[in-house]
PLY file of the C-alpha trace (Angstrom):
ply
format ascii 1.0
element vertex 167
property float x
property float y
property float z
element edge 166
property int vertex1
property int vertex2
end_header
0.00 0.00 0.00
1.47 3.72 -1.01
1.78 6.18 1.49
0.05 9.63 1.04
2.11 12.60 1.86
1.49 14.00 5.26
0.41 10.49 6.68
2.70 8.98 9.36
5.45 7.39 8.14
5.40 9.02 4.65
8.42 10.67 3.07
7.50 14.56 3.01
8.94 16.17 0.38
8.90 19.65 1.13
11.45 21.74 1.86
12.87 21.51 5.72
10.26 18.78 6.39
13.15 16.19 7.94
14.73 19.25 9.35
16.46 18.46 13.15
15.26 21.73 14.17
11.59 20.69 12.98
12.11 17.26 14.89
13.09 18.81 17.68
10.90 21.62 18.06
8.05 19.13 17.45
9.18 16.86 20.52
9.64 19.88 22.87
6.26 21.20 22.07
4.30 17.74 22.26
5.73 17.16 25.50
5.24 20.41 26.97
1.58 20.17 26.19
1.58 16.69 27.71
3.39 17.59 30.97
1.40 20.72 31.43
-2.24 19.00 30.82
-0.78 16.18 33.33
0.02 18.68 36.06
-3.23 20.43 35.72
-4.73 17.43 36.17
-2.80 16.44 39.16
-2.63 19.71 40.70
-5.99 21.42 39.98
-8.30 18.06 39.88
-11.25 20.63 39.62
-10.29 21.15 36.14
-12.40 19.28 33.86
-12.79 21.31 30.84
-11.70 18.63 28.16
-9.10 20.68 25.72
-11.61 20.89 22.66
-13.99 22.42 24.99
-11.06 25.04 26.05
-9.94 25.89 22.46
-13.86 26.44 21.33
-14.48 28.67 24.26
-11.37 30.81 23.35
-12.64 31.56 20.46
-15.51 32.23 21.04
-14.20 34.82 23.81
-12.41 36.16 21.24
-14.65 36.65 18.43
-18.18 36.83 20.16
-20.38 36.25 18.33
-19.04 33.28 16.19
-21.28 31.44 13.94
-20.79 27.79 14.33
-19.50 26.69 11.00
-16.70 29.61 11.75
-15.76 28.00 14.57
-15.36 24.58 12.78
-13.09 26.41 9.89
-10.99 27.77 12.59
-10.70 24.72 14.68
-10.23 22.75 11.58
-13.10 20.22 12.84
-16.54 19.06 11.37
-19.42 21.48 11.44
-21.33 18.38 13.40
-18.39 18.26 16.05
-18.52 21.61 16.88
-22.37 21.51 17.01
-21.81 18.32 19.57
-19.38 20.70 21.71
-21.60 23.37 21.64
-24.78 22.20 22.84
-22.69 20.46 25.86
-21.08 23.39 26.59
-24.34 25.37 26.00
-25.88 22.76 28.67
-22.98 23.55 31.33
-23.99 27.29 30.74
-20.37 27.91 29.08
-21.76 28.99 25.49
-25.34 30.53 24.30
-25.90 29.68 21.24
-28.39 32.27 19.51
-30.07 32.70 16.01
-27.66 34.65 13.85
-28.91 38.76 13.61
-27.28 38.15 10.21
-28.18 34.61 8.77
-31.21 33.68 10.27
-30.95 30.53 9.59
-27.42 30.00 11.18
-26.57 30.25 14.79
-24.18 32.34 16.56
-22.58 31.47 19.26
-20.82 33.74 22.32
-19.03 32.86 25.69
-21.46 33.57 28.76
-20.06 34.87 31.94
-20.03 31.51 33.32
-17.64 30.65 30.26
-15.71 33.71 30.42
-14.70 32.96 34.06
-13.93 29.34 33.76
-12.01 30.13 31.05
-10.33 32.68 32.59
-9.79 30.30 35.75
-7.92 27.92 33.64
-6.16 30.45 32.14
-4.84 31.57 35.58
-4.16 27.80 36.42
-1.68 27.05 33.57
0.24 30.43 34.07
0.42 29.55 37.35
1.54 26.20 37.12
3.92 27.66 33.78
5.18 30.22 36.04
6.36 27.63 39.27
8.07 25.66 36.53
9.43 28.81 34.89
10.66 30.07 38.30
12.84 26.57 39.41
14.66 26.79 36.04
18.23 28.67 35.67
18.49 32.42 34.77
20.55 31.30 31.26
17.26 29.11 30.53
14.51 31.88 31.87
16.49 34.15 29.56
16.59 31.88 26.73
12.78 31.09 26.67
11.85 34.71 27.02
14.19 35.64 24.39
12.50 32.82 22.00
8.24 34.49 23.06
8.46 36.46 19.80
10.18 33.84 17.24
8.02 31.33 18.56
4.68 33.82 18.22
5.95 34.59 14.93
6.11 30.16 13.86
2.57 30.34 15.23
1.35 33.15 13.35
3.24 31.27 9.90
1.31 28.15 10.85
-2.31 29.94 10.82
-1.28 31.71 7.98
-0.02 28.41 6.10
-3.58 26.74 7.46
-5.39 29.41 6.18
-6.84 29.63 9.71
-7.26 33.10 11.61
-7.03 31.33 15.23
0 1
1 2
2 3
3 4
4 5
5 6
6 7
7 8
8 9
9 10
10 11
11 12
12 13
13 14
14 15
15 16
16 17
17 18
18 19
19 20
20 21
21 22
22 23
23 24
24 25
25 26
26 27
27 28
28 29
29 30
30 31
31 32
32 33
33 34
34 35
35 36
36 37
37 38
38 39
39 40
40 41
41 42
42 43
43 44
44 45
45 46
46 47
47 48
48 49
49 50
50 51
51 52
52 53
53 54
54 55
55 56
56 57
57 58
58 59
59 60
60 61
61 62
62 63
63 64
64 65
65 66
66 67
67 68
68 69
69 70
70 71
71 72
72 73
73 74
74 75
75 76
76 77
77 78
78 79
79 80
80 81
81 82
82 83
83 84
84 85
85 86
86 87
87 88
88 89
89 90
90 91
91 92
92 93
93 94
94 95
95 96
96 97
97 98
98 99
99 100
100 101
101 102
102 103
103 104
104 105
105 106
106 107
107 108
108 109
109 110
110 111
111 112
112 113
113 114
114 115
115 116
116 117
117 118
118 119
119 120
120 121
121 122
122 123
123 124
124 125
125 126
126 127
127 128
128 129
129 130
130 131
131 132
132 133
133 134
134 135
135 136
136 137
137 138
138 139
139 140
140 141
141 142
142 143
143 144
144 145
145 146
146 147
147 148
148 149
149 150
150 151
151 152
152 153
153 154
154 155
155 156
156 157
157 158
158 159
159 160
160 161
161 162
162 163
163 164
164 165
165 166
């Protein structure tokens, strides 16, 4: 069986795609995400928002009032996933979901107060838990990491822009 580009295993052929660097930022990041939802967990057991759930309501803090198929282009999901996530999240009073004052046959969706501040909770949580683990590190490392903020911002921003997405 041939392997598609992009699938695991296949040879990429783009430029910089078996880079070290790539490999290695790749690693870093996957296990910082890992160790950080871990500690969460372990730490702050009250935290239950699965991540989808997080990334959804972050959006939809940020561009209040989102229509749901926008919030499936910029998550890169299915329009019926997001509609699944949104009427749970609509039932734990984190969303309203509304009929659109432009399309009224789509919906719109916006963060409710409860949303805002559980989001903002967990927000707080992970800087907190970011900023213990920032603080037992060496000054040469603190230094390096907050001399990396705006070259890693600027990957991000490449990604989104390379996705098409406005995230």
């Amino acid at each position: 069986m041939a392997r598609m580009p992009g699938m695991p295993g296949a040879p990429d052929a783009r430029p910089g795609a078996d880079s070290p660097e790539a490999r290695a930022l790749t690693a870093a990041v996957t296990r910082l995400r890992r160790a950080l939802r871990a500690s969460i967990r372990t730490e702050y057991p009250w935290e239950q928002l699965p991540m989808a759930q997080v990334e959804l309501l972050q959006v939809c803090v940020e561009h209040s009032p989102v229509r749901v198929s926008e919030l499936a282009a910029r998550q890169r999901l299915a329009q019926s996933t997001v509609s699944g996530l949104v009427a749970t999240m609509a039932t734990n009073g984190l969303v309203k979901r509304e009929v659109d004052s432009e399309d009224r046959r789509a919906a719109a969706v916006s963060a409710t107060d409860t949303g805002r501040l559980r989001l903002a909770a967990w927000t707080r949580a992970h800087e907190r838990r970011l900023g213990h683990a920032l603080t037992a590190l060496p000054d040469a490392d603190r230094a390096a990491l907050r001399a990396a903020l705006p070259a890693l911002t600027r990957l991000a921003a490449r990604l989104e822009e390379a996705d098409g997405g406005g995230g």
